[in-house]
C-alpha positions in Angstrom: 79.2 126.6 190.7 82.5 125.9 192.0 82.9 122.7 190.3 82.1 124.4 187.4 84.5 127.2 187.7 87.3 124.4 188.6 86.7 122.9 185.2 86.5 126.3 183.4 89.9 127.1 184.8 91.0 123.2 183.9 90.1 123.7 180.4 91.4 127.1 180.2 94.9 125.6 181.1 94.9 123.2 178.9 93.7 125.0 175.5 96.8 127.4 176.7 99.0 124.6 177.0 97.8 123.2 173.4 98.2 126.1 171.7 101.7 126.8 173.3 102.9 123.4 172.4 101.6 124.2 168.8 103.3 127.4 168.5 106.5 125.4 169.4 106.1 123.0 167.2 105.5 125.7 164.5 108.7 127.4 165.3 111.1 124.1 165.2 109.4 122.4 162.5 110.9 122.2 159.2 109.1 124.6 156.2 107.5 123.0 153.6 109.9 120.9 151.5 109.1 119.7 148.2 108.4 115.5 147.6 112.2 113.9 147.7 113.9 116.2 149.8 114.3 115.5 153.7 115.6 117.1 156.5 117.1 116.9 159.9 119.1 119.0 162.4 122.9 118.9 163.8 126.0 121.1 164.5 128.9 121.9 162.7 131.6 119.3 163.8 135.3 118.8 162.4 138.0 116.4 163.1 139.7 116.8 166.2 143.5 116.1 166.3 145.6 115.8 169.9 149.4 116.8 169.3 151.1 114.2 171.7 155.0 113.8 172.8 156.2 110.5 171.2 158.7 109.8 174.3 157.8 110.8 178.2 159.9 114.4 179.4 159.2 117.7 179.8 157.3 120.6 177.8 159.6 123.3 177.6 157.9 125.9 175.6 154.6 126.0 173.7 154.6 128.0 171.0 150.7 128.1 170.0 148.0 129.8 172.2 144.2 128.9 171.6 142.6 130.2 169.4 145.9 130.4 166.6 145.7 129.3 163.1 148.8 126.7 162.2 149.9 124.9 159.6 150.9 121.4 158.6 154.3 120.8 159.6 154.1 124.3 162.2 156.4 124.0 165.0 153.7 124.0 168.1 155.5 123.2 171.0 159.1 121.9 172.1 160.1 119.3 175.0 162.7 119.9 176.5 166.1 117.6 175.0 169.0 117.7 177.3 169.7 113.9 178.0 168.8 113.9 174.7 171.5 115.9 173.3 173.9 113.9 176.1 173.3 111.0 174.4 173.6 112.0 170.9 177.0 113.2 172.2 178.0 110.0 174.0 177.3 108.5 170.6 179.6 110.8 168.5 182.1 109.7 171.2 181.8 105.9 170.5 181.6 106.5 167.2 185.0 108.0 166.6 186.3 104.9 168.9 184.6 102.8 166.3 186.1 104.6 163.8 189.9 104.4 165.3 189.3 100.6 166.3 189.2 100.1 162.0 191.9 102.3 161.8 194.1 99.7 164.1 192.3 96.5 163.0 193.8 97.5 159.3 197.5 98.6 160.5 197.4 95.2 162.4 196.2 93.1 159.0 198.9 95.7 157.4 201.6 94.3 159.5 200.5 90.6 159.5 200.7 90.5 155.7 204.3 91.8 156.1 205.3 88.7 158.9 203.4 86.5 156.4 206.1 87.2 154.0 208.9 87.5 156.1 207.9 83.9 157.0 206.8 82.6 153.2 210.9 84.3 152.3 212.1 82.0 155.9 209.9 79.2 154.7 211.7 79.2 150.7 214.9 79.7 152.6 214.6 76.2 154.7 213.4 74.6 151.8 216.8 75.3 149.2 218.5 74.8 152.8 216.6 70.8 152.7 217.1 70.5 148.8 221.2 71.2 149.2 221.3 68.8 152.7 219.7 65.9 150.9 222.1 66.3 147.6 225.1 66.3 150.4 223.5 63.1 151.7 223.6 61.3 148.8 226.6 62.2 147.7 228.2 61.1 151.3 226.2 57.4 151.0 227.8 56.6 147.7 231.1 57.4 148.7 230.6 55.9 152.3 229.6 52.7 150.0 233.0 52.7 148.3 235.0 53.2 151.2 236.0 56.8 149.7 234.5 58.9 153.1 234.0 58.4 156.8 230.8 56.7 157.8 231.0 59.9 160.3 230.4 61.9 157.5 227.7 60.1 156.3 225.8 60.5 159.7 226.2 63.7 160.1 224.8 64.8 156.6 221.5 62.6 157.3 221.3 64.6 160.7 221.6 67.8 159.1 219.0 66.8 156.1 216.6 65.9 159.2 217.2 69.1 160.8 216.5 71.1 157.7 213.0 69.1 157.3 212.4 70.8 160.5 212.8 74.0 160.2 210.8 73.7 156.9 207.9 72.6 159.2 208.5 75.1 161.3 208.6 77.7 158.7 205.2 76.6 157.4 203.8 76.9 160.4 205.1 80.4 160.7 203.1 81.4 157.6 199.7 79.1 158.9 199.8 81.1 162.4 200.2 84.7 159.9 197.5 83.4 158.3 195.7 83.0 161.0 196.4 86.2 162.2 195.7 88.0 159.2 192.4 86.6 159.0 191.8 87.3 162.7 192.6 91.0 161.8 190.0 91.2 159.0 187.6 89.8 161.2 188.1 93.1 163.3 188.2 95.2 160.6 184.6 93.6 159.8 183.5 94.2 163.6 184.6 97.7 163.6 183.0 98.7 161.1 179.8 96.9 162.4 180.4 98.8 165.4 180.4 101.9 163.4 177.4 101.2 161.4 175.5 100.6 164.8 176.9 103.4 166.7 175.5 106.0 163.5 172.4 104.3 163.5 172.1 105.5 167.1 173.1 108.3 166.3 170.2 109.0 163.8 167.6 107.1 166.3 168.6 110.2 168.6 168.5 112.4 166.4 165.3 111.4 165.0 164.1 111.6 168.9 165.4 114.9 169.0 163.6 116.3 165.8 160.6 115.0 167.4 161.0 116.8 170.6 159.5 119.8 168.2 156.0 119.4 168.2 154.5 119.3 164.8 150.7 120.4 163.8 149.8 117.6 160.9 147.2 119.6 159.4 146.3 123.1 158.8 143.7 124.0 161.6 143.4 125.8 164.8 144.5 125.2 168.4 141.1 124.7 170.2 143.2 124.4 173.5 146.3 123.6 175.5 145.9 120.3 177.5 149.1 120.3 179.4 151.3 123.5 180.2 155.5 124.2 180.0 157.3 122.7 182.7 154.9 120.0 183.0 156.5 116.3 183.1 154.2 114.1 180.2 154.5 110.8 179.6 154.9 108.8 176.1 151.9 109.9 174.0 150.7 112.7 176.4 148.3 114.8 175.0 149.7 118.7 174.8 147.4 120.4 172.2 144.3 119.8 170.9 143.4 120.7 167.0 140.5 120.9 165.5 141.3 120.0 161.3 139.5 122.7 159.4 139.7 121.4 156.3 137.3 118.3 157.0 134.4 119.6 158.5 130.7 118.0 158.5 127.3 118.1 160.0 126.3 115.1 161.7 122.4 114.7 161.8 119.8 112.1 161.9 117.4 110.8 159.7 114.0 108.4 160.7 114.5 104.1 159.5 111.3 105.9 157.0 113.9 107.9 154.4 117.3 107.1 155.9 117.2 104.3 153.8 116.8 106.3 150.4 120.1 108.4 151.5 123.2 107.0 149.7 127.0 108.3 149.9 127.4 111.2 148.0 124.0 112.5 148.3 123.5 116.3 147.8 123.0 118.3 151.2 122.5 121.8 151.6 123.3 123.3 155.3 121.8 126.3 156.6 123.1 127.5 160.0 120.6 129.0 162.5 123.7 132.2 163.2 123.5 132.8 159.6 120.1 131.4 157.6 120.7 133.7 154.6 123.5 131.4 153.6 123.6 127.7 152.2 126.6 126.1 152.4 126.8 122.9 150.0 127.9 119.7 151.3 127.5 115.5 150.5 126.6 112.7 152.4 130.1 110.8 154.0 128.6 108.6 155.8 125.6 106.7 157.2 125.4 104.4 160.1 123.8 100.9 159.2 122.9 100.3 163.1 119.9 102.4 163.9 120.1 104.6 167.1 117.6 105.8 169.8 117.1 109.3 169.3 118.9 111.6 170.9 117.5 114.3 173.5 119.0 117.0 171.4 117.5 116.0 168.4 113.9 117.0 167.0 111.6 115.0 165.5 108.3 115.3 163.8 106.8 112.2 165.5 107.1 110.4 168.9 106.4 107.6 167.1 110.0 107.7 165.4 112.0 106.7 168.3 114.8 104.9 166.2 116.9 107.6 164.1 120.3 106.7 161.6 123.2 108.9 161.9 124.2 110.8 158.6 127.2 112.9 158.3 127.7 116.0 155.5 131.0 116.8 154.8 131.6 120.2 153.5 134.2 120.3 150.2 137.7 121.0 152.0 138.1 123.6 149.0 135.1 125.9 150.0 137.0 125.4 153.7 140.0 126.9 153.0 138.9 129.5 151.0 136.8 130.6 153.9 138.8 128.7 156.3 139.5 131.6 159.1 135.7 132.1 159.2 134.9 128.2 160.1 133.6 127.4 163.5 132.4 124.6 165.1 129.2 123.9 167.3 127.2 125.9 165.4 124.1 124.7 165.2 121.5 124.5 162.0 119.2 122.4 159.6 120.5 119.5 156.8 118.7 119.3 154.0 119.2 116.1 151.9 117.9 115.4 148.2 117.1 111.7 148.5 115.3 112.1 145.0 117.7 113.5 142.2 115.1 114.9 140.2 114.0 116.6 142.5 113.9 120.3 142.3 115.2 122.6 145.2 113.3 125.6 146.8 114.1 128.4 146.1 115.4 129.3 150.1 117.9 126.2 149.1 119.7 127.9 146.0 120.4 130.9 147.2 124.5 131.7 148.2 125.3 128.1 147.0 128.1 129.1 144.9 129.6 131.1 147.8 128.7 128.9 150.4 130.1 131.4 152.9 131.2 130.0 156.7 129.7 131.8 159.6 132.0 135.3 159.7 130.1 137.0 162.8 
């Protein structure tokens, strides 16, 4: 007898535990859907953008608390620009020394183009003064011929024509060494202004650092939370804000090797969320994965015996999102329902709110 009872209470546990396990499995399990449309569950995910400081310094002020609404292009949080601003002024500085070296490179070619002709007027000079000395010589070698001047004379008027083709030379050289010097001026002209065009260009590198000292949202979306706080020291790229980019939002859910297959990109989805199952929100297949995946704890499945499971992920139309986008959460969880048969024909549960395709407002 008490064998027996041992059994009876044996058996008793396990008919409980049989029927508990089916009255699970009756609550998780998917309703009755018709041929060509599957299902799987997931949660509401978006894209999740950090707001990072391009250079290493220090947060000043953070202008968005968690929780707030921005927009692209919304001022979210400043660093702090001091040296910044000191070197943007340094810059100015050397920039209007750049600016004053032209200014003196060009008075300097100014007055070497006035010795050039001072020294072409010299040179011209020496050359009617050569042209006049060797008429004189010639004129004092026929005569010294005939006896009619002093061979003196003569002598004297090849010494000055000699002289004469001196300071020609001389003068010419005058006018290569302007020359030189003219050119040598230009070249600085060309340098200063080099030295202008690089000192600007720093200039707008700093100011271009100092515009991005202003932390920018580059979507619409909402500040999910602050990773940093002000007066904290962050280096290049350190994350200060996270965002989560409300206008692309999806459910990511998997689908058995069995129909995963059959579900192609742009696939119809309907999305009912377990915080709001009077509503369908309307979506389309993104993406599937073409590496199959052991299933995940958190997902159910129908079968044991499907232990390999493709991701799929519905993304919701980013103009349903923004009509509805301060309602929009993430991590809600609910059910995917994908046609994978286009004449197939949904349930009535499935049609109902599509047009509206409300977010979750409670």
């Amino acid at each position: 007898m008490k064998i027996d009872r041992r059994w009876l209470i044996r058996g008793g546990i396990a008919v409980a535990v049989v029927v508990a396990a089916f009255l699970v499995w009756q609550l998780v399990k998917p309703g009755d859907l018709p041929e060509g449309i599957v299902s799987g569950n997931g949660r509401i995910e978006a894209v999740e953008i950090d707001v990072s400081a391009k250079a290493p310094g220090r947060i000043r002020e953070i202008v968005a608390d968690e929780g707030d609404f921005v927009k692209a292009g919304q001022v979210v949080a400043h660093m702090d620009t001091d040296v910044l601003i000191a070197q943007r002024a340094e810059a100015e500085a050397q920039l209007a020394q750049a600016q004053n070296a032209i200014q003196i490179a060009e008075s300097q070619v100014a007055q070497r183009q006035s010795e050039r002709a001072a020294a072409f007027a010299t040179t011209r000079q020496r050359e009617a003064e050569l042209n006049a000395a060797r008429k004189r010589l010639a004129r004092s070698e026929t005569l010294a011929r005939e006896g009619a001047t002093p061979v003196q004379e003569r002598d004297d008027d090849r010494a000055r024509v000699e002289g004469a083709q001196a300071a020609v030379e001389a003068a010419r050289a005058q006018v290569a060494a302007v020359d030189a010097a003219i050119r040598t001026a230009q070249s600085q002209i060309i340098g200063a202004r080099s030295n202008v065009d690089a000192v600007r260009a720093t200039i707008s590198r700093l100011q271009a650092d100092i515009a991005d000292c202003d932390l920018k949202a580059p979507s619409d979306g909402r500040v999910q939370y602050r990773i940093a706080q002000p007066g904290e020291v962050v280096a290049g790229g350190g994350r200060v804000l996270n965002l989560v980019n409300l206008s692309d939002v999806y459910m990511t859910f998997f689908l058995p090797e069995t129909v995963a297959g059959r579900v192609g990109l742009g696939s119809e989805v309907r999305i009912v969320l377990d915080a709001a199952p009077d509503f369908v929100i309307p979506a389309k297949v993104s993406f599937v994965a073409d590496v199959a995946q052991f299933t995940p704890k958190t997902v159910e499945t129908e079968s044991e015996r499907q232990k390999l499971m493709f991701r799929v992920k519905a993304r919701i139309d980013p103009a349903l999102l923004n009509r509805h986008i301060r309602q929009v959460k993430t991590g809600l969880p609910g059910m995917a329902y994908v046609r994978i048969d286009r004449d197939a024909e949904w349930p009535a549960k499935l049609t109902v709110n599509v047009a509206q395709g409300r977010m979750l407002s409670s």
